[in-house]
N, CA, C and O atoms as a GROMACS GRO file, in nm:
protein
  348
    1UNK      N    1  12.670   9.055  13.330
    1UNK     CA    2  12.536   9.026  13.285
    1UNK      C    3  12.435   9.093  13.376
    1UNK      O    4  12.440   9.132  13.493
    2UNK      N    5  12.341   9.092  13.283
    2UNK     CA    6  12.222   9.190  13.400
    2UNK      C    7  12.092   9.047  13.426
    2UNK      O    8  12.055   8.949  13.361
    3UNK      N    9  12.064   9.097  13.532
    3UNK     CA   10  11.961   8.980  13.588
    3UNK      C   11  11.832   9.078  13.588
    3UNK      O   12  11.798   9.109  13.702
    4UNK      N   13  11.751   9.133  13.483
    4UNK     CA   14  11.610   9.176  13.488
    4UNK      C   15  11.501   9.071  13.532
    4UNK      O   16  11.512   8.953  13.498
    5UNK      N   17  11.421   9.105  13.589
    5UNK     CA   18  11.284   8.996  13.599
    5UNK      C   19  11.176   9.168  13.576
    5UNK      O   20  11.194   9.287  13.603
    6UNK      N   21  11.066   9.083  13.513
    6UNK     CA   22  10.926   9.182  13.501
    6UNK      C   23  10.805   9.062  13.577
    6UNK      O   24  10.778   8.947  13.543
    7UNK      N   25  10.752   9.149  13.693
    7UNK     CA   26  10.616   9.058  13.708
    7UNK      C   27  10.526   9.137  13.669
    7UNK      O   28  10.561   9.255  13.666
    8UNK      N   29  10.386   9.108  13.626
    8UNK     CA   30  10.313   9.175  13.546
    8UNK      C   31  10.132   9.134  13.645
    8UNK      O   32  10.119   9.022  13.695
    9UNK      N   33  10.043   9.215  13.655
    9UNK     CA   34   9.922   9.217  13.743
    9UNK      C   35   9.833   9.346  13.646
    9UNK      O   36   9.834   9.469  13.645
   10UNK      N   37   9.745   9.218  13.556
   10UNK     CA   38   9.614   9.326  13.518
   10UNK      C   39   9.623   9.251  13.374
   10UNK      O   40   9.672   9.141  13.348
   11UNK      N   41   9.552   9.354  13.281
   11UNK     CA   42   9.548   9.346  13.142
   11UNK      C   43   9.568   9.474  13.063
   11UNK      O   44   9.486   9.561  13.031
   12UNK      N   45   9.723   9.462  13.036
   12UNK     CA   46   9.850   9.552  12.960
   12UNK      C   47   9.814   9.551  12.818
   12UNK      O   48   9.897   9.578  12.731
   13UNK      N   49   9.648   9.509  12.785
   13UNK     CA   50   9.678   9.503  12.598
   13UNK      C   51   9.611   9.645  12.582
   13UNK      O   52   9.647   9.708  12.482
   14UNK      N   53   9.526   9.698  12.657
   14UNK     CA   54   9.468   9.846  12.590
   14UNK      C   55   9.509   9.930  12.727
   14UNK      O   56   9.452   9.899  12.831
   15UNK      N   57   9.624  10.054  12.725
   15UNK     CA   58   9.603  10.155  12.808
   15UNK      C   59   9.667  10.250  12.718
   15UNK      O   60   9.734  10.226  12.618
   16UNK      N   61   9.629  10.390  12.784
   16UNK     CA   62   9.674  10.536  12.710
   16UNK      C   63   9.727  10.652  12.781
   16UNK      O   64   9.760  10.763  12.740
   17UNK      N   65   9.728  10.567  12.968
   17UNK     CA   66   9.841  10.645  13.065
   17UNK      C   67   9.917  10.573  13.113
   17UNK      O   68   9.892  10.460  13.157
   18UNK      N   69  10.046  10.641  13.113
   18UNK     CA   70  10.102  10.546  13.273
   18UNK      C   71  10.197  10.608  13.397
   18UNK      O   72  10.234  10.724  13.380
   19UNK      N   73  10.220  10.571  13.465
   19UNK     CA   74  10.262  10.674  13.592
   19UNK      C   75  10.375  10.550  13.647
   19UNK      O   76  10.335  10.434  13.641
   20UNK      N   77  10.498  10.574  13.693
   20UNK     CA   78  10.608  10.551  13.660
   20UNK      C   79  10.649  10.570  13.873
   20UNK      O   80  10.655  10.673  13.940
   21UNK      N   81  10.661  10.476  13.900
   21UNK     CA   82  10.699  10.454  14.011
   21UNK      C   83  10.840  10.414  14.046
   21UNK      O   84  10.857  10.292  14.052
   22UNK      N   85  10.937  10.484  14.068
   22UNK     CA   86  11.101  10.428  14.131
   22UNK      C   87  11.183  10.480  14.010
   22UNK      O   88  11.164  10.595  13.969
   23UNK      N   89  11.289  10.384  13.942
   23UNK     CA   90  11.363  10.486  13.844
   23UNK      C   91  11.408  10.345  13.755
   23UNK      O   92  11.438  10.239  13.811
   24UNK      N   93  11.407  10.363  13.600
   24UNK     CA   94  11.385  10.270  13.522
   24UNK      C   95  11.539  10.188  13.506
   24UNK      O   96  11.551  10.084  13.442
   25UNK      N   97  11.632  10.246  13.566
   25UNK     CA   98  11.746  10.194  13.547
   25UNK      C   99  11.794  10.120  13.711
   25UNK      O  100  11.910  10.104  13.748
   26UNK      N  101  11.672  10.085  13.786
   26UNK     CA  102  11.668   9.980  13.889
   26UNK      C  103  11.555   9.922  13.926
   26UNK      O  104  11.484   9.859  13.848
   27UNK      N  105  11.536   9.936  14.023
   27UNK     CA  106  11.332   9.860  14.062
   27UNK      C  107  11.266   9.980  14.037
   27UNK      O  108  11.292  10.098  14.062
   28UNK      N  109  11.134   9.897  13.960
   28UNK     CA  110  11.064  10.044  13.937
   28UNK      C  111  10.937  10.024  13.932
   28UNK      O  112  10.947   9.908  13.970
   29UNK      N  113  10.809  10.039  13.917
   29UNK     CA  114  10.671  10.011  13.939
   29UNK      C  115  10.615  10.114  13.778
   29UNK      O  116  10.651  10.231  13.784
   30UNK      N  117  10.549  10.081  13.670
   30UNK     CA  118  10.454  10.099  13.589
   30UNK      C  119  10.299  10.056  13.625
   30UNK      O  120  10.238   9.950  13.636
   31UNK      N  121  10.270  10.184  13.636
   31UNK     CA  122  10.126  10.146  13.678
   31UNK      C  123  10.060  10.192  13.536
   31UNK      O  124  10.095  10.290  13.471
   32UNK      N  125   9.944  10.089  13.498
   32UNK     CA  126   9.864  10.148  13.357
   32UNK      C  127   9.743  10.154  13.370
   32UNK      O  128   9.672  10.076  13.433
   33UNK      N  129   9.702  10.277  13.294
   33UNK     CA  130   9.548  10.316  13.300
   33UNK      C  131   9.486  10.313  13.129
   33UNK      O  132   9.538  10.317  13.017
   34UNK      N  133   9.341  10.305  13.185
   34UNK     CA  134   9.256  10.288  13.023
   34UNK      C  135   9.193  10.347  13.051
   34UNK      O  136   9.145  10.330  13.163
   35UNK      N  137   9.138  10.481  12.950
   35UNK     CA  138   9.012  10.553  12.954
   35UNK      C  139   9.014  10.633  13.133
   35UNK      O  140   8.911  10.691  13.166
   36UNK      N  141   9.095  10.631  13.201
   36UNK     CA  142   9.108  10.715  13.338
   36UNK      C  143   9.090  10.584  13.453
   36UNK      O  144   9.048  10.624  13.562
   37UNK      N  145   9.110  10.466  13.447
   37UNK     CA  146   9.091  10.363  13.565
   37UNK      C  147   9.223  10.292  13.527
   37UNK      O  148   9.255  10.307  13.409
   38UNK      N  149   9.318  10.208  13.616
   38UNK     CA  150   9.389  10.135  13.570
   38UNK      C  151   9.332  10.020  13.563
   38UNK      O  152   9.222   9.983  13.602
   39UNK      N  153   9.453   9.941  13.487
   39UNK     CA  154   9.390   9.820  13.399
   39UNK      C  155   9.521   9.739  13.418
   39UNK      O  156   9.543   9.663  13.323
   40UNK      N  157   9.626   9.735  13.532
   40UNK     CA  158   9.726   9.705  13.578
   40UNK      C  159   9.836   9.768  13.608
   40UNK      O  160   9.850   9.889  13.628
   41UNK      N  161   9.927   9.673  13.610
   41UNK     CA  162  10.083   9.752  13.664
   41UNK      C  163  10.186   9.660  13.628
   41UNK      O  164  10.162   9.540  13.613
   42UNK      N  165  10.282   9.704  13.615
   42UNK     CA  166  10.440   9.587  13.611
   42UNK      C  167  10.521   9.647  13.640
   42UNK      O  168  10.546   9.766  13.622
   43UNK      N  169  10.614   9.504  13.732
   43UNK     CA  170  10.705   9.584  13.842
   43UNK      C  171  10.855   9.512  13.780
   43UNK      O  172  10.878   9.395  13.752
   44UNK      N  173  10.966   9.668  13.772
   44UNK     CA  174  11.061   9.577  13.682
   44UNK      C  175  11.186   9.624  13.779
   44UNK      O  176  11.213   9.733  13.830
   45UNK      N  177  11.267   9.467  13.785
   45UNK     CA  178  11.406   9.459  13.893
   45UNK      C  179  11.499   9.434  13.876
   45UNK      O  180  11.530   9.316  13.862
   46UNK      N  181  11.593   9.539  13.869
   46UNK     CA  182  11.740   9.451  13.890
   46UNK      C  183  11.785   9.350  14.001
   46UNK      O  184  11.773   9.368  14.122
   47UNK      N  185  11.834   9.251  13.944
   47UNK     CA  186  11.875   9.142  14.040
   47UNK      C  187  11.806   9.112  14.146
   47UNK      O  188  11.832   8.999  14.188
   48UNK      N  189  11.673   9.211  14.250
   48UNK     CA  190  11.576   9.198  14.338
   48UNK      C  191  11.439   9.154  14.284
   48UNK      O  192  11.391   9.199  14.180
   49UNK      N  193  11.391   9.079  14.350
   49UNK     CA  194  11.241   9.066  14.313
   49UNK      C  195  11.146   9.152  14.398
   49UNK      O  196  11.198   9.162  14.509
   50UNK      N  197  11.000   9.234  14.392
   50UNK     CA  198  10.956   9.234  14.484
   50UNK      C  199  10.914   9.171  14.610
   50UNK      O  200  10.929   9.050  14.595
   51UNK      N  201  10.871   9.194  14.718
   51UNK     CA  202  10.850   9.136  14.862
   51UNK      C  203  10.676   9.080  14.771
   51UNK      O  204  10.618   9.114  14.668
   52UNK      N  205  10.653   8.988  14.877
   52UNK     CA  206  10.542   8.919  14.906
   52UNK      C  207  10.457   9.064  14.907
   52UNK      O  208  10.390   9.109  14.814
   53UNK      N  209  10.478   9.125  15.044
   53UNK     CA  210  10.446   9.238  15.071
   53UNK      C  211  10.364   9.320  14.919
   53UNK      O  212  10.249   9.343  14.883
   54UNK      N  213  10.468   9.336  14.877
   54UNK     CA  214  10.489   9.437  14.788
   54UNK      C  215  10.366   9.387  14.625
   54UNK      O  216  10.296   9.466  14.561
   55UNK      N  217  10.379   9.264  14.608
   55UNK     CA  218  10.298   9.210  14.534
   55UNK      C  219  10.146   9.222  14.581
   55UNK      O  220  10.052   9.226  14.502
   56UNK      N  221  10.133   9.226  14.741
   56UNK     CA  222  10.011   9.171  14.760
   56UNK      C  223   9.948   9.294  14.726
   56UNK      O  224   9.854   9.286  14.647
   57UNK      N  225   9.984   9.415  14.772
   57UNK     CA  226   9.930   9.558  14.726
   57UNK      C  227   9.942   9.584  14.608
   57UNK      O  228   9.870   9.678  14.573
   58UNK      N  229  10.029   9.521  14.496
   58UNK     CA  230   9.973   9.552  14.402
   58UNK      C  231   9.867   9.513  14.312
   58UNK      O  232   9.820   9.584  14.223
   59UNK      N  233   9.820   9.346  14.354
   59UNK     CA  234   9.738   9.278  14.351
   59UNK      C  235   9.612   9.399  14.364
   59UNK      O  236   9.543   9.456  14.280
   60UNK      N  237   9.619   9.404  14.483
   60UNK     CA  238   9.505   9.458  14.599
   60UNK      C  239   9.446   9.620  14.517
   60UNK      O  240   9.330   9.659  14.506
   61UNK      N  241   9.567   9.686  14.472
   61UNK     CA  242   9.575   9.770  14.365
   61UNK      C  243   9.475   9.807  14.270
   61UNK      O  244   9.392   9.896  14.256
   62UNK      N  245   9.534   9.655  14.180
   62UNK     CA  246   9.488   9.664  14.046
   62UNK      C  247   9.362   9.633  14.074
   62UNK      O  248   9.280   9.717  14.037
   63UNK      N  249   9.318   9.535  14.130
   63UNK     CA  250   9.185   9.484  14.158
   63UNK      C  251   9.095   9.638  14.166
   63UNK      O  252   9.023   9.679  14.074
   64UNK      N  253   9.111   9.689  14.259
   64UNK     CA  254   9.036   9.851  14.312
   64UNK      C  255   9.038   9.940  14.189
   64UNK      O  256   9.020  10.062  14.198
   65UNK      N  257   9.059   9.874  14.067
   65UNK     CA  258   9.093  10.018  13.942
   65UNK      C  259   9.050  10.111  14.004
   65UNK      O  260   8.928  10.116  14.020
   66UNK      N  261   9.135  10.216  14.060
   66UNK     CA  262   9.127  10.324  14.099
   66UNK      C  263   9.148  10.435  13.970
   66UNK      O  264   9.202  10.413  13.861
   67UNK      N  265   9.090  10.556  14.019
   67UNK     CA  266   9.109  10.627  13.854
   67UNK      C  267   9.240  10.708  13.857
   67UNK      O  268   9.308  10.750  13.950
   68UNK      N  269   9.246  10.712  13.790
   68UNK     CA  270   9.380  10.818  13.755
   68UNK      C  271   9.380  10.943  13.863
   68UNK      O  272   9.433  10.954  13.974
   69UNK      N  273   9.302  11.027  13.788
   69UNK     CA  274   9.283  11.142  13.898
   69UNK      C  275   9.344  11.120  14.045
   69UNK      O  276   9.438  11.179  14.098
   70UNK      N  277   9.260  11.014  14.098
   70UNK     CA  278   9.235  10.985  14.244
   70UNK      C  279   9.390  10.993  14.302
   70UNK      O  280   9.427  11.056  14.401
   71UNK      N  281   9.503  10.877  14.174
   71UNK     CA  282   9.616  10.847  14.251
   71UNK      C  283   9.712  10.858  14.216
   71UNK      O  284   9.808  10.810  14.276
   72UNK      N  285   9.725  10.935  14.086
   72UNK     CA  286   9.844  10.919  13.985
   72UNK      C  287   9.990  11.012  14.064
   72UNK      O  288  10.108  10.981  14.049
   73UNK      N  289   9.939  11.123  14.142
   73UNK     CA  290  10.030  11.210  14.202
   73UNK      C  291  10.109  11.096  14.297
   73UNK      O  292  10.226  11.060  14.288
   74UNK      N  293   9.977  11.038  14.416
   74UNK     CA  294  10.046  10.943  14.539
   74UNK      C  295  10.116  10.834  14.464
   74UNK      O  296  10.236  10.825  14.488
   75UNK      N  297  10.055  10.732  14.358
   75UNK     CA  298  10.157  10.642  14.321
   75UNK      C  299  10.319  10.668  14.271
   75UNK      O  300  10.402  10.581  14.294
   76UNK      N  301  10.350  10.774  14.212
   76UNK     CA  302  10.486  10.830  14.188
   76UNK      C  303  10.561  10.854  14.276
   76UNK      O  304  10.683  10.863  14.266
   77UNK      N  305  10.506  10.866  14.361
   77UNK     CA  306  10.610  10.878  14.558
   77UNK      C  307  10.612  10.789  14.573
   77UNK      O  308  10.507  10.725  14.575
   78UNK      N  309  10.759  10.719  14.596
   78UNK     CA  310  10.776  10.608  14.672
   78UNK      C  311  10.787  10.590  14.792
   78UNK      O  312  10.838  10.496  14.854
   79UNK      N  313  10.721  10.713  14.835
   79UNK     CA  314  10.738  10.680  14.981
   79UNK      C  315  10.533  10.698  15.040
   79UNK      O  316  10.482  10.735  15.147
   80UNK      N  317  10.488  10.663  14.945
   80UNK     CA  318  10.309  10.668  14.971
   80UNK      C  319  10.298  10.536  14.994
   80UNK      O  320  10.371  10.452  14.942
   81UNK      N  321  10.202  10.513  15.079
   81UNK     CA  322  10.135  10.354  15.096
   81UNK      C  323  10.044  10.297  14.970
   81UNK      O  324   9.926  10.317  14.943
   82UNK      N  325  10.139  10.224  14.910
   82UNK     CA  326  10.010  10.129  14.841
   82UNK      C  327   9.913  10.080  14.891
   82UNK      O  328   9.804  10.097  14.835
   83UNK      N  329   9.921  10.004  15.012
   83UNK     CA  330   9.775   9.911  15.042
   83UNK      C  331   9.661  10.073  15.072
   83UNK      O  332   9.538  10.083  15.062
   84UNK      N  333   9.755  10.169  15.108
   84UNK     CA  334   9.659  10.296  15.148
   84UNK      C  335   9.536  10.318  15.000
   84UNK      O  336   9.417  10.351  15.004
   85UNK      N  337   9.632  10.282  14.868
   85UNK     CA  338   9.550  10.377  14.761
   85UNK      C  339   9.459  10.280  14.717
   85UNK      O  340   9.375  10.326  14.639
   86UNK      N  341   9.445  10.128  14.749
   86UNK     CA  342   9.371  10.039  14.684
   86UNK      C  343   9.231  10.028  14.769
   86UNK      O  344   9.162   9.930  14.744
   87UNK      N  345   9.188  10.114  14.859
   87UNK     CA  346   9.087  10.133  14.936
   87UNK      C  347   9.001  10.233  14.894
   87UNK      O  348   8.900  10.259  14.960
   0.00000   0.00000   0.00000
């Protein structure tokens, strides 16, 4: 059996980008944008949940709708600082 969990941060009913963080067949980060700002993200896990950590930046994230432009390259590296792009 597979143990998926999705946590979800923003409002997922209107976007028309999205930028794809980790790899969909383990933990992975969807970040979504509307009109060029995001408008959330959802983070999806096999059998792991994200860290405290890891939530709080995306919190911290979504809040900052940052625009596309600004971060769409750094969010796809998993090795970029989130709390870095929500500033």
């Amino acid at each position: 059996l597979f143990d998926l969990s999705f946590e979800v941060w923003g409002d997922l009913t209107a976007w028309d980008q999205t930028v794809l963080r980790g790899n969909l067949e383990g933990t992975f980060i969807l970040f979504y944008f509307n009109q060029g700002t995001m408008v959330g993200a959802m983070v999806g896990a096999m059998a792991v949940s994200p860290s405290d950590e890891t939530r709080k930046q995306l919190q911290a994230l979504v809040k900052a709708r940052p625009a596309y432009q600004a971060v769409a390259d750094k969010l796809s590296d998993e090795h970029a600082d989130l709390s870095a792009l929500a500033q």
